[in-house]
TORZA-906026 format. One line per field, with one value per residue: residue number from 1; x, y, z of N, C-alpha, C in turn; residue in three letters. Coordinates in Angstrom, 3 decimals, m for minus. Example, Ala and Ser with C-alpha at 12.3 -4.5 7.8 and 13.67 -1.06 7.14 Angstrom:
REM TORZA-906026
seq: [1,2]
nc1: [13.190,12.850]
nc2: [m5.690,m2.250]
nc3: [7.800,7.080]
cac1: [12.300,13.670]
cac2: [m4.500,m1.060]
cac3: [7.800,7.140]
cc1: [13.200,12.900]
cc2: [m3.300,0.030]
cc3: [7.800,7.870]
type: [ala,ser]
***
This chain:
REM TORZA-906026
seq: [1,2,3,4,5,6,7,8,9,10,11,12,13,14,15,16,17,18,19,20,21,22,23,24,25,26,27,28,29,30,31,32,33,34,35,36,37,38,39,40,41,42,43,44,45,46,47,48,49,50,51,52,53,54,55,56,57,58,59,60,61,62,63,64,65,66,67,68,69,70,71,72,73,74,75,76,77,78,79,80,81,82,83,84,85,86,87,88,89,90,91,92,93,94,95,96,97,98,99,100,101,102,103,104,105,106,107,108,109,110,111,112,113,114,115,116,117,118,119,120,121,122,123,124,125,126,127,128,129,130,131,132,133,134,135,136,137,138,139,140,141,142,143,144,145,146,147,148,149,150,151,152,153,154,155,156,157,158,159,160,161,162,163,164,165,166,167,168,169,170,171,172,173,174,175,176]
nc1: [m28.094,m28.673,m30.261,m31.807,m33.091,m33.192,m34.802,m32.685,m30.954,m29.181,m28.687,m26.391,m27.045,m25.225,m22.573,m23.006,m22.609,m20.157,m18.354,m19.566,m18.171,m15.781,m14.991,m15.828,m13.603,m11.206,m11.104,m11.614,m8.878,m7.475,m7.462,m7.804,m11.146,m10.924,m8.626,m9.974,m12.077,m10.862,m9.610,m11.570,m13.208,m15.760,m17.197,m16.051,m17.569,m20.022,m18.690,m18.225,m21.302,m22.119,m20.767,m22.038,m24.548,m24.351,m22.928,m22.670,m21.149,m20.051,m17.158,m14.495,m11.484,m9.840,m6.470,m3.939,m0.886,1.908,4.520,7.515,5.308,3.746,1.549,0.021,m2.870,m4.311,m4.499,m5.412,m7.622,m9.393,m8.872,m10.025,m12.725,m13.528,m13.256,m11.436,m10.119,m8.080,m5.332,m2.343,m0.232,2.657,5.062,8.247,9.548,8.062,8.551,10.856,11.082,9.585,11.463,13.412,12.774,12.127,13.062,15.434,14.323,11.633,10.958,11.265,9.445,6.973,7.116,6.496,4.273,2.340,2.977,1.867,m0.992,m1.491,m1.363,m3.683,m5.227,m7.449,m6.649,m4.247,m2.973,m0.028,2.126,5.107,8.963,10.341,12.460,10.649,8.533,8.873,9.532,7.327,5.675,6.702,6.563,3.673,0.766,m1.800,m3.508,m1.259,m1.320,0.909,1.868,4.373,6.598,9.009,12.700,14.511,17.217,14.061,14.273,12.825,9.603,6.988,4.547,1.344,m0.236,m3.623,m5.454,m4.927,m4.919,m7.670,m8.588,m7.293,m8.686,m11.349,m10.673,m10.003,m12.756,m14.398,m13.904,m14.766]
nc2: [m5.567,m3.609,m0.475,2.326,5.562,8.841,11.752,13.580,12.079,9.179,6.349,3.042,0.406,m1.405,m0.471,0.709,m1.455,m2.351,m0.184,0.225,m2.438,m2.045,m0.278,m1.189,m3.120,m2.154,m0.647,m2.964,m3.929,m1.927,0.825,3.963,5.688,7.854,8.309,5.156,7.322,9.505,7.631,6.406,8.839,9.589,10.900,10.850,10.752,9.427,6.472,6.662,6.186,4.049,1.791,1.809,1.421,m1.578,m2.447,m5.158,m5.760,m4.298,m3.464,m4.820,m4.944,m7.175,m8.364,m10.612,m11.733,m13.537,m15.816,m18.186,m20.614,m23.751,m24.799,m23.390,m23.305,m24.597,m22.804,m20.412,m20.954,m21.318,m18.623,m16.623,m18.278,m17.036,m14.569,m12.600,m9.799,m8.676,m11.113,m12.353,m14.571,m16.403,m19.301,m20.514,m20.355,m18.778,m16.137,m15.991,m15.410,m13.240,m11.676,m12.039,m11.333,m8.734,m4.914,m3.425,m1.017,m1.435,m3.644,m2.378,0.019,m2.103,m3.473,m1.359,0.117,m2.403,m2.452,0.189,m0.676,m2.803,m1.677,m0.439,m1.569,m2.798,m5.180,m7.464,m10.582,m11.916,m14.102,m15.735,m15.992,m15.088,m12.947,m11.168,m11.095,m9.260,m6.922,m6.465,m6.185,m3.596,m1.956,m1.812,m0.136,m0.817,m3.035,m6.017,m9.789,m12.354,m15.037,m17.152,m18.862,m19.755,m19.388,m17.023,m17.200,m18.495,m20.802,m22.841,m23.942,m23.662,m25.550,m24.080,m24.262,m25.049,m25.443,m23.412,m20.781,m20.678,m19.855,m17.585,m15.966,m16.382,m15.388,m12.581,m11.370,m12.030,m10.113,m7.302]
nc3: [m45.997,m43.758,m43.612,m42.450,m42.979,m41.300,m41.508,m43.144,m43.618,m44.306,m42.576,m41.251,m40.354,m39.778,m40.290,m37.645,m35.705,m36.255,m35.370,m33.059,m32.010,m32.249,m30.690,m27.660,m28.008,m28.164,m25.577,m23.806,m24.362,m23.159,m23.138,m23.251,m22.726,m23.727,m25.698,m27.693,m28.462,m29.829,m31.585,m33.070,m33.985,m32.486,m29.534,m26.148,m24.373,m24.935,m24.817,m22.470,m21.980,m23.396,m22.211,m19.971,m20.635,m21.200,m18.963,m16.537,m14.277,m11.521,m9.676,m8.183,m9.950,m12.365,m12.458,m14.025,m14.254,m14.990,m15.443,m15.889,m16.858,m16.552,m16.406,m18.403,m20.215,m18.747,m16.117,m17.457,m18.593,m15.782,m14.784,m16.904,m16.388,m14.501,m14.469,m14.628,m15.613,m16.830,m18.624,m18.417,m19.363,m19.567,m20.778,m20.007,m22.998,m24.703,m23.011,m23.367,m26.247,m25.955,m25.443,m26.880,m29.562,m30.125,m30.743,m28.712,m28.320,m28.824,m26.991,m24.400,m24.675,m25.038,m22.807,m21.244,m21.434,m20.992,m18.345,m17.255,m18.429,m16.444,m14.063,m13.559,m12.516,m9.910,m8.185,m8.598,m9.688,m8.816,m10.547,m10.339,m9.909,m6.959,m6.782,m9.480,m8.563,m6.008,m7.805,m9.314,m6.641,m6.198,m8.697,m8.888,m8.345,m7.633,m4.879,m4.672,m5.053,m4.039,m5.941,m5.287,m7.408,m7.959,m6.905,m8.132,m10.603,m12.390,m15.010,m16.684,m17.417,m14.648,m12.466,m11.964,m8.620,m9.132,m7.201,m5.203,m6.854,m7.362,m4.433,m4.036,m5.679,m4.574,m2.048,m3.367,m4.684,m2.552,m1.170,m2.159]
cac1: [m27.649,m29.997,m30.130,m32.469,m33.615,m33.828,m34.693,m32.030,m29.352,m29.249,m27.849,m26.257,m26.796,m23.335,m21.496,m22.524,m22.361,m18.441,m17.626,m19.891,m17.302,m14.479,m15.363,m15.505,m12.851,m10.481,m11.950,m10.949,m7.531,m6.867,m7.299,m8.432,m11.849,m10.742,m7.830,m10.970,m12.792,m10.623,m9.432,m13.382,m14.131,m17.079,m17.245,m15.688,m18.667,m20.501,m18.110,m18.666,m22.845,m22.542,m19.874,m23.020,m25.321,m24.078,m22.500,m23.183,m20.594,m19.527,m16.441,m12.675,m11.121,m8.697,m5.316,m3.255,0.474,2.725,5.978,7.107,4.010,3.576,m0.266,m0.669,m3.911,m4.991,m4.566,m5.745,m9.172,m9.794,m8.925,m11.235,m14.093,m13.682,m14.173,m10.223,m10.282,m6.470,m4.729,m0.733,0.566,3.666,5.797,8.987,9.691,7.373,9.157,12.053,10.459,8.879,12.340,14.532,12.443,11.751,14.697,15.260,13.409,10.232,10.912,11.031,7.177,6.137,6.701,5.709,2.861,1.837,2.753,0.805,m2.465,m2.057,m1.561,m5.098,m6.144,m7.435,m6.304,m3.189,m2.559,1.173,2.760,6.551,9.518,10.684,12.554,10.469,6.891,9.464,9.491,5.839,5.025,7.214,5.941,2.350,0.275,m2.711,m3.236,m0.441,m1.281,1.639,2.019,5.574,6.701,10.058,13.542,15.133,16.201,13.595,14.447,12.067,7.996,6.844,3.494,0.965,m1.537,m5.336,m6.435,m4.137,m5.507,m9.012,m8.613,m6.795,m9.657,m12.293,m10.619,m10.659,m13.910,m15.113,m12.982,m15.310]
cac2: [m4.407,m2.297,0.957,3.617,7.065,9.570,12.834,13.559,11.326,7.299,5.057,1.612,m0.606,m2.692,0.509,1.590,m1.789,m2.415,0.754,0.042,m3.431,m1.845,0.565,m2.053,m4.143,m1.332,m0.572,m4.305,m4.364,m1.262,2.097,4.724,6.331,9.668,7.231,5.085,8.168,9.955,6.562,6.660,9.900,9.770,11.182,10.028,10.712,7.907,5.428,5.858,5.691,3.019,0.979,1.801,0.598,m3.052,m2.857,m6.433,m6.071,m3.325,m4.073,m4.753,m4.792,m7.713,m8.493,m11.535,m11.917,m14.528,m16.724,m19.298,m21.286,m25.304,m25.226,m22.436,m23.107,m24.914,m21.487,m19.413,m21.220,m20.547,m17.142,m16.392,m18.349,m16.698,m13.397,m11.892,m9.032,m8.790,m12.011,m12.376,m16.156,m17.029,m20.079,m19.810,m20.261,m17.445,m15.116,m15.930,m14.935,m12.030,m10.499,m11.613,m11.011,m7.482,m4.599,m3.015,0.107,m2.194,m3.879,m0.715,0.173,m2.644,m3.080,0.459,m0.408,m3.193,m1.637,0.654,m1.213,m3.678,m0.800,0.381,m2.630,m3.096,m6.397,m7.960,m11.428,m11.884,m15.356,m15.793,m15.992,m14.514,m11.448,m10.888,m10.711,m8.029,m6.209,m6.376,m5.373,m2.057,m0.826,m1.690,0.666,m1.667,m4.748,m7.182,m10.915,m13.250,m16.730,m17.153,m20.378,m20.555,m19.134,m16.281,m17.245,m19.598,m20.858,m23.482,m23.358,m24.171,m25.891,m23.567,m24.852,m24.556,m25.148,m21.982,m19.705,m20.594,m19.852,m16.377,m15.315,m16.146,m13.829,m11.267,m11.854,m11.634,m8.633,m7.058]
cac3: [m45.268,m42.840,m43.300,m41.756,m43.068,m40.263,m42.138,m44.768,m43.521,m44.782,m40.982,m42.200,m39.234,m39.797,m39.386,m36.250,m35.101,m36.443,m34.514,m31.010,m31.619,m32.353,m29.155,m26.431,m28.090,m28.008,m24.175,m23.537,m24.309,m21.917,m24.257,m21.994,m23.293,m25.083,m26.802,m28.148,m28.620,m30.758,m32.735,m33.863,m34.659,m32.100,m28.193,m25.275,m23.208,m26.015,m24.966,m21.177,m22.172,m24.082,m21.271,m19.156,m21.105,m21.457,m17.891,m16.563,m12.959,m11.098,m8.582,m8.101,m11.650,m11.436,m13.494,m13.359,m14.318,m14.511,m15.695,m16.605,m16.299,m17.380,m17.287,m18.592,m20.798,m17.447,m15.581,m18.209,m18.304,m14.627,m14.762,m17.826,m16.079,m13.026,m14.523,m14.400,m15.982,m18.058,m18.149,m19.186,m19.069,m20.676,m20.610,m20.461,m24.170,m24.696,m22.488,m24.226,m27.427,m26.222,m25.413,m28.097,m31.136,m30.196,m30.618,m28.077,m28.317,m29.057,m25.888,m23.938,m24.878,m25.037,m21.341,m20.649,m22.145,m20.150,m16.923,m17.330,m18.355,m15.200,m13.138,m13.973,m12.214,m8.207,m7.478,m9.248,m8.612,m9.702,m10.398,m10.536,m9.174,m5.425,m7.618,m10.236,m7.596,m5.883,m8.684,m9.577,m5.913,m6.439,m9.905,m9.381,m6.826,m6.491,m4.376,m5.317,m4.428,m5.019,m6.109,m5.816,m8.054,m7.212,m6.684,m9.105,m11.968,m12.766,m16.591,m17.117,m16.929,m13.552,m12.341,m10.715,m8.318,m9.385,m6.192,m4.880,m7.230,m7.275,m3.368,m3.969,m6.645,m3.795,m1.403,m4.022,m4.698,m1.143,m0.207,m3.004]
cc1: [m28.872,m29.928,m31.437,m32.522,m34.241,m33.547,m34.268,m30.685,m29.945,m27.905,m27.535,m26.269,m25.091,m22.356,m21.630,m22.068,m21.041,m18.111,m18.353,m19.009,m16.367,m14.393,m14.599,m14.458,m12.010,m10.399,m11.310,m9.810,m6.921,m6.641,m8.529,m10.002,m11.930,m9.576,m8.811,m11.734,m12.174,m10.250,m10.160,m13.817,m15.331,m16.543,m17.005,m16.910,m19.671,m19.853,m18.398,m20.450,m23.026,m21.604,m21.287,m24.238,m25.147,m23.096,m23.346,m22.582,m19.830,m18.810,m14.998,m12.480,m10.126,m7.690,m4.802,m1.988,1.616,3.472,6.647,6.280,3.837,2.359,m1.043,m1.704,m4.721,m5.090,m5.313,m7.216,m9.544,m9.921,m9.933,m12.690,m14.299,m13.767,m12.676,m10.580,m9.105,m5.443,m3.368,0.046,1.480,4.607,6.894,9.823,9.049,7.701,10.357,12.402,10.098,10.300,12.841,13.491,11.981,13.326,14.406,14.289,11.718,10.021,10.387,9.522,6.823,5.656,6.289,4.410,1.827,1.897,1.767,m0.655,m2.205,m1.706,m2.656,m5.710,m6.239,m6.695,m4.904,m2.392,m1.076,1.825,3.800,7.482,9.568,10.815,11.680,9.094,7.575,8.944,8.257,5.275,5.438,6.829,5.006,1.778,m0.661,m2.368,m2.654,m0.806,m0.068,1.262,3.309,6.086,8.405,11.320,13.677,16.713,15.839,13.544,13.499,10.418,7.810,5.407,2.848,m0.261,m2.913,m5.897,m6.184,m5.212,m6.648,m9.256,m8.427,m8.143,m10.911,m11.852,m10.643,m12.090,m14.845,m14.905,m13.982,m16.590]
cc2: [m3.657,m1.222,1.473,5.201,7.637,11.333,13.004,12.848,10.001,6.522,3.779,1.183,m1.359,m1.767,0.941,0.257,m2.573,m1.420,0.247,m1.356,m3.094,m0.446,m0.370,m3.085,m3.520,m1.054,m1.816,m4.387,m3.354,0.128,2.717,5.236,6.956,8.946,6.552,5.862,8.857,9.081,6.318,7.583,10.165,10.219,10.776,9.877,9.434,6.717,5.457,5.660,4.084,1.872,0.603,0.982,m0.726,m3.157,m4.171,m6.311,m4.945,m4.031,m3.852,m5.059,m5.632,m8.528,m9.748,m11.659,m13.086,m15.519,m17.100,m20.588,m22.517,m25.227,m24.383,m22.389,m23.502,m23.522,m20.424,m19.791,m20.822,m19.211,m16.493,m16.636,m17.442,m14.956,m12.414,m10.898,m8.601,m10.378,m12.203,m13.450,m16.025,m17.990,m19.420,m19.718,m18.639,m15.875,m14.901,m15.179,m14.035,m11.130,m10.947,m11.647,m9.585,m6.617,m4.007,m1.816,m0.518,m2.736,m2.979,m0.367,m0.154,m2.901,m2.145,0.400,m1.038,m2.952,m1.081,0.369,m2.188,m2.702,m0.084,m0.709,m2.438,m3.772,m7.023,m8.947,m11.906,m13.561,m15.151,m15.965,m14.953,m13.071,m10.919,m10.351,m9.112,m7.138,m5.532,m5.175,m3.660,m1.158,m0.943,m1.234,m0.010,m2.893,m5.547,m8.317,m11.537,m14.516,m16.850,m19.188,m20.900,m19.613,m18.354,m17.254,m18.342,m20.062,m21.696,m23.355,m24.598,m24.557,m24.578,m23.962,m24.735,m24.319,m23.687,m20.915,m19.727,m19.979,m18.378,m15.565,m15.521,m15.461,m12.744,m10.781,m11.522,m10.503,m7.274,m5.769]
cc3: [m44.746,m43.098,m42.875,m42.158,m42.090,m40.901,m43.541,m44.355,m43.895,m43.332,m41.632,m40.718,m38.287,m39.760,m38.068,m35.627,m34.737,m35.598,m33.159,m30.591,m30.970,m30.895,m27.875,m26.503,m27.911,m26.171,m23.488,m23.682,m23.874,m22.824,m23.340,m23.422,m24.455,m26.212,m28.063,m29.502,m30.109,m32.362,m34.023,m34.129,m33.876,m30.442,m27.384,m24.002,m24.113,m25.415,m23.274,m21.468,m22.264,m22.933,m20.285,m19.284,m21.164,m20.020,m16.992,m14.707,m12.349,m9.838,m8.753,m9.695,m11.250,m12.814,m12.826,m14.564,m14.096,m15.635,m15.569,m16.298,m17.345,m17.758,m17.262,m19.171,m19.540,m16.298,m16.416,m18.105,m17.208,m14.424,m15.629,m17.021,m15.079,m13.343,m14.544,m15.681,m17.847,m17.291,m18.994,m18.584,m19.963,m20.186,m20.814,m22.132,m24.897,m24.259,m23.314,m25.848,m27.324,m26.367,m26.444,m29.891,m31.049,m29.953,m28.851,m27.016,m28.107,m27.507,m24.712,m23.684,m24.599,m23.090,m20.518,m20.681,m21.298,m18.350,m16.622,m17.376,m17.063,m14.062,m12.572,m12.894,m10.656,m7.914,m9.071,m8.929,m9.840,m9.576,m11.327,m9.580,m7.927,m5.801,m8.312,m9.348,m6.596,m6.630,m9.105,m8.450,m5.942,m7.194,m9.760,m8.144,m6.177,m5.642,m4.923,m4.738,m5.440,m5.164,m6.587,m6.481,m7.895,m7.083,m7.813,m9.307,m12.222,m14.616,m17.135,m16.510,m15.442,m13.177,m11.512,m10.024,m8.204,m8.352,m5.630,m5.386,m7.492,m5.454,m3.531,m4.773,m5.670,m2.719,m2.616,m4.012,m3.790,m0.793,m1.059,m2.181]
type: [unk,unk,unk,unk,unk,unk,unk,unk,unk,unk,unk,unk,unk,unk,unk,unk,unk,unk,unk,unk,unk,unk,unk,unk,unk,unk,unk,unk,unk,unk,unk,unk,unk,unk,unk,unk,unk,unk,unk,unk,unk,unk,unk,unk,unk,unk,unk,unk,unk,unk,unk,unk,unk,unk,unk,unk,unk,unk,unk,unk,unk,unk,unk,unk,unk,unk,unk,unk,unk,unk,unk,unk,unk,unk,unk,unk,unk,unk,unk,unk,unk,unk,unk,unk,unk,unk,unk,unk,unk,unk,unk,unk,unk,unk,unk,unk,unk,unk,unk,unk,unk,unk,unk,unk,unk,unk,unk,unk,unk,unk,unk,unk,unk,unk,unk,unk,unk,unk,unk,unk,unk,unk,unk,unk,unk,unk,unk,unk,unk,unk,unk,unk,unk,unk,unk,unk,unk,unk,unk,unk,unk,unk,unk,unk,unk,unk,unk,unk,unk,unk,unk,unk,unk,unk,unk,unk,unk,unk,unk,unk,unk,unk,unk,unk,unk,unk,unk,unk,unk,unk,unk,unk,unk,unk,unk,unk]
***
């Protein structure tokens, strides 16, 4: 264990650097600042410093959305490499699961929830059906790109094409 004597206080290393984790990991999964901030006991003006400090890309902030998806680990890799920002794949088994194992109320949130954090986003490239990319474009204020996969209601997972969305992520990209 590290510690540090500065005066009359004793610093442990491995605590600050569990909290500067638990900071940007919190930060990462869409928890505004002062949320963060207060979670930790430490300053919300700390948490934009320290964002600053380890800032690596300044630009479009970019979300991607979409179901029921066959290759989905094959989509999900691209999107990761390529730098997407929040990514939400689910087959449709998965979808199926998300709604019926939650009550209702849970449901509710949870999608409130998630609205909300991909709303935060610039660019929002949405994959799904005809209805459901509707839908998307209505509740979400930023740039919607679709990738529509097929007809409402689509029940089974559907292929989506790599080349496509490696194409859509270099207009983003460019538009930058």
């Amino acid at each position: 264990m590290e510690i540090y004597r500065i005066q009359d206080k004793i610093i442990s290393w491995e605590r600050i650097d569990r909290t500067l984790k638990k900071a940007l990991s919190m930060r990462a999964r869409g928890f505004s600042q002062q949320e963060t901030a207060d979670r930790l006991k430490i300053d919300r003006t700390f948490i934009s410093r320290l964002e600053s400090i380890g800032e690596l890309r300044k630009g479009q902030s970019i979300a991607c959305v979409g179901f029921p998806i066959l290759n989905k680990e094959e989509i999900q890799d691209i999107l990761e490499k390529e730098g997407v920002d929040f990514i939400l794949l689910m087959s449709e088994q998965e979808r199926l699961d998300f709604v019926n194992y939650r009550s209702g109320k849970e449901l509710l949130n949870e999608v409130m929830d998630l609205t909300a954090r991909v709303r935060s986003y610039e660019a929002v490239i949405c994959i799904g059906s005809d209805e459901r990319i509707k839908l998307m474009e209505g509740v979400l204020d930023g740039q919607v790109i679709s990738m529509e996969i097929g007809a409402s209601p689509i029940t089974e997972d559907k292929w989506v094409d790599p080349a496509e969305l490696r194409k859509i992520l270099r207009s983003i990209k460019s538009a930058r």
